[in-house]
C-alpha positions in Angstrom: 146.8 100.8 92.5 143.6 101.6 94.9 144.9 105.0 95.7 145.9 105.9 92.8 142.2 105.1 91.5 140.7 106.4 93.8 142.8 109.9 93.3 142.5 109.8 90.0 139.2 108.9 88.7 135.7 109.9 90.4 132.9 107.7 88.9 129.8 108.8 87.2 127.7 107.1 90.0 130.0 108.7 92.9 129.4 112.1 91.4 126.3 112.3 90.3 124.4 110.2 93.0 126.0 108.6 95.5 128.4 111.9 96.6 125.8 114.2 96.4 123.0 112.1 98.4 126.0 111.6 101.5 126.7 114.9 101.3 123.0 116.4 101.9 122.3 113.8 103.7 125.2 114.1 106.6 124.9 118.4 106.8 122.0 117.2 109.3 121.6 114.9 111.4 117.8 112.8 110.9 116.3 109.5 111.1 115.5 109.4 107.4 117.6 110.9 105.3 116.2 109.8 102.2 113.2 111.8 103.3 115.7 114.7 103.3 116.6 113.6 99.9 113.8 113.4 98.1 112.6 117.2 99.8 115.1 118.6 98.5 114.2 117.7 94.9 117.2 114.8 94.6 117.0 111.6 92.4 114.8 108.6 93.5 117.7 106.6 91.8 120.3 108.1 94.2 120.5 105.4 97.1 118.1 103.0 97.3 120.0 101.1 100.2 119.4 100.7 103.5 120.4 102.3 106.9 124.0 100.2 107.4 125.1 101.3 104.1 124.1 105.0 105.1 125.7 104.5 108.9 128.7 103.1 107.0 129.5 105.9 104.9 128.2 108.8 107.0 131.1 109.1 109.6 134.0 109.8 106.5 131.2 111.9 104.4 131.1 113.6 107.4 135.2 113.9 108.4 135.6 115.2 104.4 132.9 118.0 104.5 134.6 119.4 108.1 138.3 119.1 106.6 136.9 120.3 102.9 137.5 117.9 101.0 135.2 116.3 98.7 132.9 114.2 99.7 133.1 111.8 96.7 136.8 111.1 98.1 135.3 110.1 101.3 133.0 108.0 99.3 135.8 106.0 97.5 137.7 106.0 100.8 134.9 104.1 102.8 134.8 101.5 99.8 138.3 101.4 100.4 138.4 100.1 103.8 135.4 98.2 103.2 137.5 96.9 101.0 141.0 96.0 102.8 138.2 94.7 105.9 137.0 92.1 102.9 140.8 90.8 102.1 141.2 90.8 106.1 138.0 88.3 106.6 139.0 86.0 103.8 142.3 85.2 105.0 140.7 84.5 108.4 138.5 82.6 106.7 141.1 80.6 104.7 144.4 80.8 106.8 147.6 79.6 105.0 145.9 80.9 101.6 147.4 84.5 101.5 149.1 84.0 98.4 146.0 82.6 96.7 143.6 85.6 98.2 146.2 88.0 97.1 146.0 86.2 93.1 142.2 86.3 93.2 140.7 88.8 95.5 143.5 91.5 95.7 144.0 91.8 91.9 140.2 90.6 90.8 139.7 92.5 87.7 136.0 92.3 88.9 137.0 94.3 92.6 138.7 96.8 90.9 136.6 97.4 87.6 133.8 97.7 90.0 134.0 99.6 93.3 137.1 102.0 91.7 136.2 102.7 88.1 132.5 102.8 88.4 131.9 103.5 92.1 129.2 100.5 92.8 129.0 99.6 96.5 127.9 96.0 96.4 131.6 95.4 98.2 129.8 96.2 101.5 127.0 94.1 101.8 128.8 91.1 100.5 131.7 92.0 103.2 128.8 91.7 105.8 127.2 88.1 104.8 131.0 87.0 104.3 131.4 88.3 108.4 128.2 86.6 109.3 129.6 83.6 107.5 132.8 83.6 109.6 131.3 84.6 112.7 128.8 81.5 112.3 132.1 79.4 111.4 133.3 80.2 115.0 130.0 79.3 116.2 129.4 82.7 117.3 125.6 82.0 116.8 123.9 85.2 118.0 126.8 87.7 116.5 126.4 85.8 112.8 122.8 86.7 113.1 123.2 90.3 113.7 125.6 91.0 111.1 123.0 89.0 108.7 120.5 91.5 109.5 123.2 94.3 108.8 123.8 92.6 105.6 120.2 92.6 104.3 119.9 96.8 105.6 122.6 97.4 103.5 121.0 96.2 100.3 117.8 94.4 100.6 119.0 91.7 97.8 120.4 89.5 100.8 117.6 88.6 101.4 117.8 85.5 99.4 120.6 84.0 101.8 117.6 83.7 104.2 117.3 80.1 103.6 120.7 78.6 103.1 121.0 79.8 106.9 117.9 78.2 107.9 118.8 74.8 106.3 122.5 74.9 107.9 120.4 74.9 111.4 117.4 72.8 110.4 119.3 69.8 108.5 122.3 69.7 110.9 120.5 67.9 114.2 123.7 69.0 116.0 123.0 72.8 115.5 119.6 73.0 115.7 119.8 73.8 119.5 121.5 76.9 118.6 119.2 78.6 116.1 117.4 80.3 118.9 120.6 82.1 119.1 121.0 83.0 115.5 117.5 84.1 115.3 117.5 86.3 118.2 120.9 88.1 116.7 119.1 88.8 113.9 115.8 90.0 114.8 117.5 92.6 117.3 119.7 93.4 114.3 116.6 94.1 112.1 114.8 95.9 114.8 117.5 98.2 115.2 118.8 98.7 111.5 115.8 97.4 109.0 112.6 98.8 111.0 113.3 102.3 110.8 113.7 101.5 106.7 110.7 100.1 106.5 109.0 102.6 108.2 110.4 105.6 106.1 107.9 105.8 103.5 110.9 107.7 101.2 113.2 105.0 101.6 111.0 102.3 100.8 109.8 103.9 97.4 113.4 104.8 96.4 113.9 100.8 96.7 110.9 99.7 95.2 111.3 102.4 92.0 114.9 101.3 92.0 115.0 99.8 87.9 117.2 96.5 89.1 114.4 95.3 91.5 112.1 95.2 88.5 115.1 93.5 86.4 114.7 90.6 88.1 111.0 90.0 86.9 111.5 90.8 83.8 112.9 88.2 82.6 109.7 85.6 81.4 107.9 82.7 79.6 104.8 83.3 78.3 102.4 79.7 78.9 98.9 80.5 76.8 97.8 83.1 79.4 99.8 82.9 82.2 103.2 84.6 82.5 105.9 82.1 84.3 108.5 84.3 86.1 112.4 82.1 85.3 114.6 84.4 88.2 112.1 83.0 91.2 112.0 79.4 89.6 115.8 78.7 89.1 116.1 80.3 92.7 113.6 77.8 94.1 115.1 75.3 92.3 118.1 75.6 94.0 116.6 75.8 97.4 115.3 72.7 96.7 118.4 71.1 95.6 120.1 72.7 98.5 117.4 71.5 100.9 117.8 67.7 99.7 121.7 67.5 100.6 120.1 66.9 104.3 122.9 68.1 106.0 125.3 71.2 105.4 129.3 71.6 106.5 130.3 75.3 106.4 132.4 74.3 103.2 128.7 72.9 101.6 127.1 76.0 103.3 129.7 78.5 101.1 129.3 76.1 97.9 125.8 76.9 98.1 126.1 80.5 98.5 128.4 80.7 95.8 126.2 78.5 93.1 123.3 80.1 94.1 124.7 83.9 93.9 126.3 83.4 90.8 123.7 81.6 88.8 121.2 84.2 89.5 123.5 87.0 88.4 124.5 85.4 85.3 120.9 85.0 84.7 119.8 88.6 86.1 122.8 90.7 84.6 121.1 93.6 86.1 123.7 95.6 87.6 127.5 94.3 87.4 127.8 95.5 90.9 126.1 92.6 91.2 128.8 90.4 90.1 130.5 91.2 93.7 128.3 89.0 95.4 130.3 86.2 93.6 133.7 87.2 94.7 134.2 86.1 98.2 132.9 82.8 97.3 135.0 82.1 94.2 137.8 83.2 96.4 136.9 80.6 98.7 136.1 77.4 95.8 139.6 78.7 94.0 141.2 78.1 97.7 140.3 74.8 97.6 140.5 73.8 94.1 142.9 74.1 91.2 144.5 76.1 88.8 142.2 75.4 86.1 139.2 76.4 88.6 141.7 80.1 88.8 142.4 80.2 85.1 138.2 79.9 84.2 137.6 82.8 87.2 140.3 84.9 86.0 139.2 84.6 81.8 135.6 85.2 83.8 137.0 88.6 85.2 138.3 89.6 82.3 135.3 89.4 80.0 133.2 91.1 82.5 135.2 93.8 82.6 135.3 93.8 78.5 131.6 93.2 78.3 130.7 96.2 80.7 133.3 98.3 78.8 131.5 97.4 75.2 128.2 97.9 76.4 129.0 102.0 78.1 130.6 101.9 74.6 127.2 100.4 72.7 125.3 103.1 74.5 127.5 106.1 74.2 127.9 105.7 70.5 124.3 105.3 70.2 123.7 108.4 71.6 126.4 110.7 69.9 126.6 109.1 66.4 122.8 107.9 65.7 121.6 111.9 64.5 125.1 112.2 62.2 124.0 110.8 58.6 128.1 110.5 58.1 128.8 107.6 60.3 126.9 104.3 58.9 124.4 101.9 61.6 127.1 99.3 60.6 130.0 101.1 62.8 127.7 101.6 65.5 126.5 98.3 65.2 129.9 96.7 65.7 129.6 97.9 69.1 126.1 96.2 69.5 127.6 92.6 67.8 130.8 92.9 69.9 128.7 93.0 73.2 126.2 90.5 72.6 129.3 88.0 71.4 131.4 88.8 74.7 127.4 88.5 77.2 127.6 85.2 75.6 130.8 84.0 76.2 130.9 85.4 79.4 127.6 83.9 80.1 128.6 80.2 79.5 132.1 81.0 81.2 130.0 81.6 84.0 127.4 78.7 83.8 130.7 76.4 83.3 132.0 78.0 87.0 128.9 76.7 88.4 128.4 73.7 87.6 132.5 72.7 88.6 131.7 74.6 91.2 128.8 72.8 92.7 130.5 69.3 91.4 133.9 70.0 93.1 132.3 71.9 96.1 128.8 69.8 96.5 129.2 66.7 95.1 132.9 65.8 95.9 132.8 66.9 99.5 133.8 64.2 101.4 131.5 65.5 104.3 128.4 65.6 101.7 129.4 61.9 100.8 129.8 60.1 104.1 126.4 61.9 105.4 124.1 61.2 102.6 122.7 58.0 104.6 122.9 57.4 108.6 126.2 55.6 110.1 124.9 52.5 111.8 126.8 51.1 114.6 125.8 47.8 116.3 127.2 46.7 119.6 126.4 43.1 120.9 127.8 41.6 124.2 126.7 39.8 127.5 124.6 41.2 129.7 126.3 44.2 132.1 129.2 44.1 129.5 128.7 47.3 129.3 126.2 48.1 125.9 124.3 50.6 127.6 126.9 52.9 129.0 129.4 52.6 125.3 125.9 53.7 123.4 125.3 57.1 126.1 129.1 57.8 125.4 128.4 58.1 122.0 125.5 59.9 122.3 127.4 62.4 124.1 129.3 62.6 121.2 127.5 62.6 118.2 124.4 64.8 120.6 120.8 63.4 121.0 119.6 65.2 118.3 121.6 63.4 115.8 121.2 59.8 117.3 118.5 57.5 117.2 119.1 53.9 119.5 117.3 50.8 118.9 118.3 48.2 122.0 117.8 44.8 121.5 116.1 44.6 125.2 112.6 45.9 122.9 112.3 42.8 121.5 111.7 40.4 124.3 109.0 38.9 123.7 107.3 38.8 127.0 106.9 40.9 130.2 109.3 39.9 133.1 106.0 38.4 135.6 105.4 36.1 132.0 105.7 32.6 133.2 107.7 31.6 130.0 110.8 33.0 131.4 111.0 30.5 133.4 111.6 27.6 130.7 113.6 29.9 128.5 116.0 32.9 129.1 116.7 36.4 127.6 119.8 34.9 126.1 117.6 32.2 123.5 117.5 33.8 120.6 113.7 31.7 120.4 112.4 34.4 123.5 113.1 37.4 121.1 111.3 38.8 117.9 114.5 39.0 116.2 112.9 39.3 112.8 111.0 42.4 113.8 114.9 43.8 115.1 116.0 42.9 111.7 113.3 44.6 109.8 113.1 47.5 112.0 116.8 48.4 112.0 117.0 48.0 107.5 113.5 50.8 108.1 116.0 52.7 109.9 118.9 52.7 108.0 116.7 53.5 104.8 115.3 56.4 106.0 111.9 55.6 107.5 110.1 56.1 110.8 109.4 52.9 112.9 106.7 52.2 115.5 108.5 50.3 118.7 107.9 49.3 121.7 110.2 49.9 125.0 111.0 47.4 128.0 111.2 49.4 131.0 113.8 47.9 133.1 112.1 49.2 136.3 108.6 47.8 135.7 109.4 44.8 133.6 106.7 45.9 131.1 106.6 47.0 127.8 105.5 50.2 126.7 103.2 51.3 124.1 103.8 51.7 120.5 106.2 54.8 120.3 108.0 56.2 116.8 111.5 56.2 116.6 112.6 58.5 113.6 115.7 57.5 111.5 119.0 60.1 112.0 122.4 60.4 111.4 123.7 57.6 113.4 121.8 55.2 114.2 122.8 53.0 117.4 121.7 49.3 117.8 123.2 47.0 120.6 121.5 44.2 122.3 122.5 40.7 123.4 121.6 39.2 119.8 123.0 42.8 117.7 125.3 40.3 115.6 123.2 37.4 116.1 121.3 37.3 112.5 123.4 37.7 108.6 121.2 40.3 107.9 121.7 42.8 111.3 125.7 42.5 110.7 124.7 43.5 106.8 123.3 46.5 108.0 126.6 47.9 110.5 129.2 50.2 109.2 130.8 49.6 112.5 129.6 46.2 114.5 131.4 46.1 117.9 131.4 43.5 120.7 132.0 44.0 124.6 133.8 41.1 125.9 134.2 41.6 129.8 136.3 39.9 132.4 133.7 37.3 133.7 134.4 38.4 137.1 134.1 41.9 136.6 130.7 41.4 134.6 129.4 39.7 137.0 130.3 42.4 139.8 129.1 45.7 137.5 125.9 43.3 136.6 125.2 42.8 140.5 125.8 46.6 141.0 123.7 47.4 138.3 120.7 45.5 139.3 120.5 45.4 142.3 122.0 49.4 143.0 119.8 50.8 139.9 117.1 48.3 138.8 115.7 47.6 142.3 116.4 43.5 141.8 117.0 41.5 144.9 121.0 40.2 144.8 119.6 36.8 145.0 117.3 36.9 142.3 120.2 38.3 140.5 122.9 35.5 141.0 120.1 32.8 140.4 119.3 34.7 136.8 122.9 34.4 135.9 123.6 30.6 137.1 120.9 30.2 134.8 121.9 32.3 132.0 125.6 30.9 131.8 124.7 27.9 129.7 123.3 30.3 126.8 125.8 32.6 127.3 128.4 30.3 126.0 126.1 29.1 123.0 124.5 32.1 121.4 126.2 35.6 122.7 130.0 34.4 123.2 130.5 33.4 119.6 128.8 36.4 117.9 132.2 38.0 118.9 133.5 36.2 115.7 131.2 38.6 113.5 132.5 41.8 115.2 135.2 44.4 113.6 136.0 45.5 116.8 136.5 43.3 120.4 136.7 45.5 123.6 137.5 43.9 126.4 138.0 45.2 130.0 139.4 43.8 132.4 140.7 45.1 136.1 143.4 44.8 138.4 142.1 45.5 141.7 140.9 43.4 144.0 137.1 43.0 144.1 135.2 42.6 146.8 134.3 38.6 148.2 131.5 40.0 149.9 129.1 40.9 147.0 126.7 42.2 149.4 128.9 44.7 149.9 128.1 47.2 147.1 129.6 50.4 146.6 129.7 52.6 143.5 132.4 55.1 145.0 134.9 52.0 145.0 137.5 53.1 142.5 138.3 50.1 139.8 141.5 50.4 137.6 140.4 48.7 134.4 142.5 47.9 131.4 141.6 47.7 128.2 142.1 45.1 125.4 141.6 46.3 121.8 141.0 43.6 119.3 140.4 44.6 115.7 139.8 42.9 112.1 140.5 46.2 110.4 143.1 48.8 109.9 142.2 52.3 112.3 145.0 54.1 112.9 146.7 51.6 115.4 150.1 53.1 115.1 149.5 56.7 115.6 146.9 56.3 118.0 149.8 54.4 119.8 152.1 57.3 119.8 149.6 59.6 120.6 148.5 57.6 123.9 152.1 57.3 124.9 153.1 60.9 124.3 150.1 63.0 124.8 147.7 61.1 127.2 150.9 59.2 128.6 149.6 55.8 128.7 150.8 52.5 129.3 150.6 50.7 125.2 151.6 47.2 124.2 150.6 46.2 120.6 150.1 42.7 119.8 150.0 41.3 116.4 148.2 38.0 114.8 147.6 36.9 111.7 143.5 37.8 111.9 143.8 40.5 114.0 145.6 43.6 115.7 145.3 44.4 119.2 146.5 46.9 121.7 146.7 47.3 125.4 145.7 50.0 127.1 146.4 50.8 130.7 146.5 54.0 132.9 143.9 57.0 134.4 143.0 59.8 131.4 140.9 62.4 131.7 138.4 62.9 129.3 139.6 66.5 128.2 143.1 64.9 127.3 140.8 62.1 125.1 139.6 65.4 123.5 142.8 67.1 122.5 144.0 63.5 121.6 141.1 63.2 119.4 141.9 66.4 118.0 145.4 65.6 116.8 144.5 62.0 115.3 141.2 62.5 113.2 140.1 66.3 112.6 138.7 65.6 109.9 135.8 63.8 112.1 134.9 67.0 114.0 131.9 68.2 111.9 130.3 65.1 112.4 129.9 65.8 116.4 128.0 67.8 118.4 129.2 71.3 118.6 130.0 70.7 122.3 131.1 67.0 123.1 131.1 65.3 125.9 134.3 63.1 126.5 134.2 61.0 129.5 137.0 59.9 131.7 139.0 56.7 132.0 138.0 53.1 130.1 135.0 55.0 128.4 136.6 58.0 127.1 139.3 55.6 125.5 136.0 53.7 124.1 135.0 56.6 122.6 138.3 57.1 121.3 138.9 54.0 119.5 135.0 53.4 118.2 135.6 57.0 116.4 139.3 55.7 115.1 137.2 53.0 113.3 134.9 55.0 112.1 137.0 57.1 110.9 138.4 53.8 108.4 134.4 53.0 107.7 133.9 56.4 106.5 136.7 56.2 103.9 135.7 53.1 102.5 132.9 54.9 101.6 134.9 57.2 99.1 136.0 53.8 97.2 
């Protein structure tokens, strides 16, 4: 059907501009050929596009002249493989959706009508932001960049992409280390393809005479005096809306393209070249909706294509029939009523595309859901069960961008030289501000910035007042983390470290002693003395957690605690005690298949626990990860760090329940 269009039809616009500007333009080789153009007496309407477009259709304009053929053939034939390239990149993009592509890209009434019948070129810059789309889907940062600057060469209206790729990086903490990346890809793009442009004084007044740049202001409200321009307020609208979804998926970041192209061409109808903008994103919102989202595209297609056809036909018959006194206004009127009706219905065709399509694509993405307000995850236990280093493993996770961590250890309420610590110990809930804790983490969680102080572990002091900014997930664990109604109210996810009492005691003695400069018998003295509260206020908060790990170890620790040595290897085994469903039965067969783990499930009436024993690397946590909860990958860094052994199975099983939290969300 393509070839047979492209033998058998050459388009106004192909032979009267578009052919003739290549072909003057490619006898010779210079810098600025619309400078060559315009000396030669040619159209200021011919091309106003930018160099890609030029570079793009040069080499076949070129290869046609030398073989003598005519250069609107090679023309047609560039669309054509910018075309095929186009089909290519969205079944990339959506693999396992051939047939659908083939339904609503292949065959698009809008494709066809367009680039074959009336020779408009918009098919290549959208087939560079779609690549720049992809490539930024792959997390090729600087490449996506680039092509972006291509993109807006080829036809300056890309421009207004600009910002949707500036809040996927600034609103996802995750990314925001890579926008360096992005940014230098593109300004070495622009150098290189939209400088020389921009320099070309032709060029720029062939784009700025062009009559669909001043389309787009044309369209007003008059306010008393003033003159309010609708095209650049709906678009900032948008941005706005956009902006206030906090942070973008690659499906939210194509929804917004898609909304945001199409509403401004329905509003615009400037140029139905235009209308190809749309297409790769409809593609991609019909891939993952339904058949009534294809039905509305396709009855879209079609009255664009009628629409254009009525209003040629308006114009033509204006222009032939309006001197001939024989043929009444009426008939050419019917032309003139016929278009306006089929503008109309094409127009809220359209408007009814958007809004499914920001409600199906925006509003119903589970990602846009589950991140609207931060994850909180509170972790209580004894002290050296272990708090510290399960909140750094998730860090390593989720990235330091994206975290913020309130420790419990902040609230003491004295330095450690204060006198009162030796009447009371850490453990009383009494020598803690817990009230400030409580109201500090509900700031947190609702969005605002808190003023804290820090204990410093190595001084004993506390710091000065210091803001902690809320995030994405936001990480609490202390000794009293479950202590008080309203911290556990606050917890998607409360968890509590319950630790071998032996074991605790030897990490605790490595810890403080190896790493916090304490003396080992100041250290066994603090925990004679802490034992007593330890029973009565940290032991039972384990009855308000969702999730109990417990560690414990079977080798042989040393009598001699004097003897400490962090390169002595511990095999630890881990206990898994949980009050909620998470997976338990496939996370078991993974384990035993792919990380080849010893598992034993036990089952109570309150509560569901597994055993977990056996050396993992953190890399085979990763792929195990992978296999169990995909769905939870956008919600880490781009790069995370798994760690090895107990931790890494931590990490596993805190992101197993997290993954249950975040669909109760969706009820």
């Amino acid at each position: 059907m393509r070839l047979a269009l492209l033998g058998l039809i050459v388009p106004t616009l192909t032979e009267s501009l578009y052919a003739p500007f290549m072909e003057t333009t490619t006898k010779e080789f210079f810098w600025d050929p619309w400078e060559i153009w315009l000396a030669g007496g040619g159209s200021y309407l011919a091309f106003p596009y930018g160099y890609v477009t030029w570079v793009i259709l040069a080499p076949l304009s070129i290869l046609f002249q030398l073989v003598q053929l005519p250069v609107s053939l090679a023309y047609g034939a560039s669309l054509l493989i910018i075309d095929v390239s186009l089909f290519v990149l969205l079944n990339k993009l959506l693999p396992g959706k051939k047939n659908i592509i083939l339904l609503t890209y292949w065959f698009s009434p809008i494709v066809l009508f367009s680039t074959y019948i009336m020779g408009l070129n918009d098919l290549i810059p959208i087939t560079l932001i779609t690549f720049s789309l992809f490539m930024l889907s792959k997390k090729s940062w600087a490449i996506s960049g680039f092509v972006l600057a291509l993109s807006i060469s080829s036809k300056i209206s890309m421009v207004i992409g600009i910002p949707l790729f500036c809040f996927y990086f600034v609103n996802n903490k995750p990314l925001r280390a890579f926008g360096p990346k992005f940014l230098s890809g593109f300004i070495f793009g622009s150098l290189i393809f939209f400088l020389p442009f921009l320099v070309s004084d032709a060029g720029t007044y062939m784009l700025l005479s062009n009559p669909q740049m001043q389309e787009v202001l044309r369209l007003t409200v008059n306010i008393g005096d003033s003159v309010l321009y609708i095209i650049p307020l709906v678009y900032i609208v948008f941005l706005y809306s956009i902006w206030r979804l906090k942070r973008l998926n690659f499906s939210l970041l194509m929804a917004s393209f898609g909304v945001v192209f199409l509403s401004l061409v329905l509003i615009t109808m400037s140029s139905p070249g235009w209308f190809l903008w749309t297409i790769p994103f409809l593609v991609y919102y019909q891939a993952q909706s339904g058949k009534i989202s294809m039905l509305l595209t396709l009855l879209f297609s079609c009255l664009f294509v009628l629409n254009v056809i009525l209003s040629n036909a308006y114009l033509e018959a204006q222009f032939i029939f309006s001197d001939n006194l024989w043929i009444p206004e009426s008939f050419i009127s019917i032309f003139y009523e016929s278009s306006t009706f089929l503008y109309t219905l094409l127009f809220c065709i359209g408007a009814l595309l958007a809004i499914r399509f920001w409600r199906e694509s925006v509003v119903k993405n589970i990602f846009f859901r589950l991140s609207r307000k931060p994850f909180v995850i509170g972790i209580a236990g004894d002290s050296g069960s272990g708090k510290d280093t399960l909140v750094e493993s998730l860090t390593d996770l989720f990235g330091n961008n994206a975290v913020s961590y309130l420790t419990g250890d902040d609230y003491h309420l004295w330095d450690r030289n204060k006198p009162m610590w030796n009447a009371i110990t850490h453990l009383n809930p009494m020598a803690n501000d817990l009230e400030r804790y409580a109201s500090d983490l509900v700031a947190l969680v609702d969005g605002d910035t808190i003023n804290t102080r820090h204990y410093d572990h190595g001084t004993g002091l506390m710091s000065h007042p210091r803001e902690l900014h809320s995030n994405d997930f936001i990480l609490t664990a202390g000794l009293h983390a479950l202590y008080l109604p309203i911290l556990r109210d606050c917890y998607d996810l409360s968890i509590y470290l319950d630790i071998d009492e032996g074991l605790r005691r030897y990490l605790k003695i490595q810890r403080d002693v190896l790493h916090r400069g304490s003396s080992m018998e100041k250290v066994l003295d603090s925990m004679s003395k802490r034992s007593h509260d330890s029973i009565k206020f940290i032991k039972n908060q384990s009855t308000h957690a969702d999730l109990i790990l417990s560690l414990n170890t079977t080798s042989i620790l040393p009598d001699d605690l004097h003897d400490l040595s962090e390169d002595q290897p511990l095999n630890l085994k881990l206990n898994v005690k949980s009050r909620m469903e998470f997976n338990e039965f496939s996370l078991r067969r993974v384990l035993i298949g792919v990380c080849g783990l010893k598992v034993d499930i036990l089952n109570n009436d309150s509560s569901f626990e597994l055993d977990i024993e056996g050396e993992i690397k953190g890399e085979v946590i990763a792929e195990a990860f992978a296999l169990l909860f995909p769905e939870l990958i956008e919600f880490l860094r781009v790069d995370p760090q798994w760690s090895n052994g107990t931790v890494g199975l931590m990490q596993l099983i805190v992101l197993s329940h997290m993954n249950q939290a975040f669909k109760k969300r969706t009820i």
